[in-house]
N, C-alpha and C positions, 0 to 999 in steps of 0.2 A: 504493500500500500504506500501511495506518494504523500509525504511529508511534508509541505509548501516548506514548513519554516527548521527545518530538517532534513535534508534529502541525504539520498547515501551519495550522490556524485554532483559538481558542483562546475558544470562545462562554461568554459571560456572563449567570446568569440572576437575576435579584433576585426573592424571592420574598417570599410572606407570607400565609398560610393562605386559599390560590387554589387546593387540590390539585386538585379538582376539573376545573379549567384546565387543567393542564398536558398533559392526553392532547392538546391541540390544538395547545398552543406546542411544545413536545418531540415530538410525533408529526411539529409541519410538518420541521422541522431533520429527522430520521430519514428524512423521504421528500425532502430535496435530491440535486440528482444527484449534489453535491460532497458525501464523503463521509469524507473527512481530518480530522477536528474535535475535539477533544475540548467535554463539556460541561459547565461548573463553574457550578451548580444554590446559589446563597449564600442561606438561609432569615433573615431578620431578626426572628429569636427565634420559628419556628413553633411553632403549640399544637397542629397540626393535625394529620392524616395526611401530611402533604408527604411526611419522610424515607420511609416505607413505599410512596407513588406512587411514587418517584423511586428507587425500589431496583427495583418491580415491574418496570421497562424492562428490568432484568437487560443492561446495555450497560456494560463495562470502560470506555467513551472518556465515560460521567457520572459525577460523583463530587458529593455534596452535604454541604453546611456550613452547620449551624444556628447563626446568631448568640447569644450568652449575653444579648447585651442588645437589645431592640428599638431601632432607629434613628428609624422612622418614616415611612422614605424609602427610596427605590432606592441611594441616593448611597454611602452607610456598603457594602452587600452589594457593590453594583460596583466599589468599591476594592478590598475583600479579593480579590473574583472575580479583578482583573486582578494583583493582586500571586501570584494562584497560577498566573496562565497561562504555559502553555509554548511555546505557537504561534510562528507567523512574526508571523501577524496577531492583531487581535482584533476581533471581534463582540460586540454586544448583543443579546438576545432579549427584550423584554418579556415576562413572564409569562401576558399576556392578549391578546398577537398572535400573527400567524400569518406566517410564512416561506412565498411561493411555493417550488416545487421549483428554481426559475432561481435564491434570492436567490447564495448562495456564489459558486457559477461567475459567472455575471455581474458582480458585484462586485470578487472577484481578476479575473478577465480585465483588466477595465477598471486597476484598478491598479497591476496588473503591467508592462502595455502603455501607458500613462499613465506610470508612475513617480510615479505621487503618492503623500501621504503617507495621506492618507484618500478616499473616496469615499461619497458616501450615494445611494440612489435614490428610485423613486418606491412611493406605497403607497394603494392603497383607503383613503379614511378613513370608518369609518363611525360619524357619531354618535347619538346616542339620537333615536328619532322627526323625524330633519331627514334633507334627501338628503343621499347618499353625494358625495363629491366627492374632489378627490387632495390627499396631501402628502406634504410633504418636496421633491423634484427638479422642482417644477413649473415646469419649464421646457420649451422646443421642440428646443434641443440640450444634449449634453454644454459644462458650462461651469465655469466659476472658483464657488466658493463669493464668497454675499455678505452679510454684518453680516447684513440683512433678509431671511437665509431664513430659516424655522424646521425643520429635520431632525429627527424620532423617534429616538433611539437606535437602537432598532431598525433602523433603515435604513444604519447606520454599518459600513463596513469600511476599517481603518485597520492600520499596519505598529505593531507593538506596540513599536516604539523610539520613536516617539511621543510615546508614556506620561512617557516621560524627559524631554523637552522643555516638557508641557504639566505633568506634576504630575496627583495626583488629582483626582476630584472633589469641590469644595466642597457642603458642606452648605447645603440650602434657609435653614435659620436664619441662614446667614452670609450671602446675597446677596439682592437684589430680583427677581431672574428666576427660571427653571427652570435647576434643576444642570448637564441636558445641555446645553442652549444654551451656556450660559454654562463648561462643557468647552471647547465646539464653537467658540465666539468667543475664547479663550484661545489655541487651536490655530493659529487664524488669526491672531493677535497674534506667533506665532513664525517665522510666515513657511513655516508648512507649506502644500502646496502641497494642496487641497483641491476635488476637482472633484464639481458633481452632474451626475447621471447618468440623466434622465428613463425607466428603464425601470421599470414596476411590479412589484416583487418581495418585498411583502408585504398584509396586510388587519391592521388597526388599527382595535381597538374601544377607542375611549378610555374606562374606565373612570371620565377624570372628569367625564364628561357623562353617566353614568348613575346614580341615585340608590339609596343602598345596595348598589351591586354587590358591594361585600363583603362586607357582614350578611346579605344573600340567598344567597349566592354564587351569581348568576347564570350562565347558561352556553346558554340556549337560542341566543340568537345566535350564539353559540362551534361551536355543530353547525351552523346553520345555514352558516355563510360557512367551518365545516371542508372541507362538502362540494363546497361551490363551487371553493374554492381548489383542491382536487384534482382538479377538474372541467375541462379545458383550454380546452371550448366556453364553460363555466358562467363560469369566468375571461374568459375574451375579453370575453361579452357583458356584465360587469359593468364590465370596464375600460373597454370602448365606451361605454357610457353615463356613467362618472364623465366621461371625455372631450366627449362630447355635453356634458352639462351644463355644465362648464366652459369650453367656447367659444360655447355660449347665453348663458350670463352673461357672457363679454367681446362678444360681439355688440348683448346687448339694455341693455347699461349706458345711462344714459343721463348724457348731459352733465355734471350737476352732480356725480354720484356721479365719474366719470371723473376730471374737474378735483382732485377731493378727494384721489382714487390718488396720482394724478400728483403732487401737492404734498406727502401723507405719504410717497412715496419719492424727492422732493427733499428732505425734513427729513429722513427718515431717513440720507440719503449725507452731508449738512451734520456728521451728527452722527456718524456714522463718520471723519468728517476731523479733530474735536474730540478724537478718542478716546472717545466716548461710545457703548456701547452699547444701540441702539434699545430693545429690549426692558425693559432698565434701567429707563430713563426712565419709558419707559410704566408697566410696574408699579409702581412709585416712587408716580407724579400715582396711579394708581389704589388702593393699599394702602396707602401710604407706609411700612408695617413690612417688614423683614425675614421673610422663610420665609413670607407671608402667601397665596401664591401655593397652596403646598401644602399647609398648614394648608385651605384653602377647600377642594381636594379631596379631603381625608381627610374633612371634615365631608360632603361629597356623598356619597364612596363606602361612610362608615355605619361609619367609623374612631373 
């Protein structure tokens, strides 16, 4: 039974004049089996339709908050989002991904039964004109979080005491990485206990591999892969194939590429013992500015 002022999950959604989006983010959450949630919908100063989408759901367990000053980030929306949550747990939702019906339940299962403090899993990643392939949990088994994975937000379920231990999320302008990660590597600094969990229980269209996605407000592929994901066969056979692919590419690697692997996740573990966060670094040699990371995909996505 749903709790308004108690729920077990406390989902998070950052937005910014995507209204058109969200019948596919907000429809996936509504068709979970798990059904305990509330949804707190943070706008970062929309111009848009958003508040009128997000009333249409006519749903007591959403409640939406339009920022007075634009951020220019998820980071500023997903703080306030978690400072109003009442949950046990909490959730992320990207605005422009989609929730299999399994994410919730699989997720609590696993962490309840685990006793961990977070869990992320796996997801369709699909980018602009390249094949589909996985992220987030790409692993063979349930295992420890490590420095060198990168997790989606999206894929994150975590006990909201947390929150207390790790602190908000920093702003892209203050670090050389991405906000989440750099949560997500914070979390792991405090000794929480963070497992991934290789099942696919979202599709992910990254917005920053597609050019103007905002200024277009694109959305054909948002129906497209809405109806797959509600599709269980349509599901399977796209999950079989990101799978396919990904064990063609460790089968047909060849040597020198391999060698290269293997020595970027021995510098990467080098540099987890340093205290140094991989991604850091990288970004750093790559932009060397602050926020540059997302500054790049606001210019792609026509920001």
């Amino acid at each position: 039974m749903h709790n308004k002022n108690k729920p077990t999950i406390s989902v998070v959604m950052a937005t910014f004049n995507r209204s058109n989006l969200l019948q596919f983010s907000i429809g996936s959450l509504l068709k979970n089996s798990f059904q305990d949630w509330e949804l707190i919908v943070v706008g970062d100063c929309c111009t848009d339709d958003t508040e009128q989408v997000v009333a249409a759901f006519n749903d007591s367990r959403i409640q939406f908050i339009n920022l007075d000053k634009n951020v220019g980030e998820q980071s500023g929306p997903n703080n306030i989002g978690v400072s109003l949550a009442k949950g046990k747990y909490i959730a992320f939702l990207n605005h422009d991904d989609m929730w299999c019906s399994n994410h919730l339940q699989s997720s609590m299962e696993l962490l309840e039964k685990s006793d961990a403090d977070l869990v992320f899993s796996q997801a369709l990643w699909v980018p602009y004109q390249a094949p589909m392939s996985l992220s987030g949990a790409t692993v063979g088994h349930i295992q420890a979080y490590q420095p060198w994975m990168i997790a989606p937000a999206t894929l994150w379920l975590f006990k909201t005491t947390l929150t207390e231990k790790v602190g908000t999320w920093r702003l892209s302008r203050d670090i050389h990485s991405i906000p989440s990660q750099d949560w997500l590597y914070r979390a792991h600094q405090t000794g929480a206990k963070i497992l991934a969990n290789p099942v696919v229980t979202a599709v992910i269209l990254n917005s920053a591999t597609r050019i103007n996605a905002y200024s277009e407000r694109q959305m054909s592929e948002h129906e497209q892969w809405c109806k797959i994901a509600s599709d269980t066969a349509a599901l399977g056979q796209a999950v079989s194939s990101a799978y396919g692919a990904h064990l063609q590419n460790i089968i047909t690697m060849n040597v020198g590429l391999a060698i290269r692997r293997l020595l970027g996740l021995m510098g990467r573990k080098i540099l987890f013992k340093l205290q140094i966060f991989p991604p850091d670094l990288a970004y750093w040699l790559r932009y060397s500015r602050k926020g540059s990371v997302i500054k790049m995909a606001r210019k792609r996505r026509g920001l």
